[in-house]
N, C-alpha and C positions, 0 to 999 in steps of 0.2 A: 424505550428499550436501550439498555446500557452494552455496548457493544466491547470486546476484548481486542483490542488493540494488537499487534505484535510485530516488533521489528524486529529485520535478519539478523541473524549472527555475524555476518560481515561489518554490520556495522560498529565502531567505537563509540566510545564515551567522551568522546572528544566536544561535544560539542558539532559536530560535521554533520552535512545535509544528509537527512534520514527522511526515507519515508515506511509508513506504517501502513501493516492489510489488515482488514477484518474483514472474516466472513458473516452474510446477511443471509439466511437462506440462501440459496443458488448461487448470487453475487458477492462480489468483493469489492467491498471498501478500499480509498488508497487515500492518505493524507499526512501533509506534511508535518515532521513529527516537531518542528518548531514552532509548529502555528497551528495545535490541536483542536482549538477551535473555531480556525479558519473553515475556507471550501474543503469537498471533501467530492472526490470520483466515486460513482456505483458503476464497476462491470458486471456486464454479464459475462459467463465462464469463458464462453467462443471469442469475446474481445477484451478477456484478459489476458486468454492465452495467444492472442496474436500479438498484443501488448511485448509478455515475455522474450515470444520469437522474435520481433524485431529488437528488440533491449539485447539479446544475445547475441546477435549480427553486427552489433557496433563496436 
């Protein structure tokens, strides 16, 4: 299954550390967008969005 990738708006074209979500049914893919065929996170929703919360705290 060929998954759509998508990085924020935030990010540049620069070349700068990016990471990329896809959604899989229910969960969310996260992987870094330099090493696309490196590792890759599957969340599920409730610990993606804790994810989020804590990344907006910092």
């Amino acid at each position: 299954m060929e998954l759509s990738w998508k990085k924020s708006s935030y990010s540049d074209n620069l070349g700068g550390n990016c990471v990329e979500l896809a959604q899989l049914g229910e969960d969310v893919g996260i992987r870094d967008s330099q090493d696309p065929d490196g590792p890759k996170l599957l969340l599920a929703p409730t610990a993606f969005r804790a994810l989020l919360a804590d990344l907006k705290q910092q």
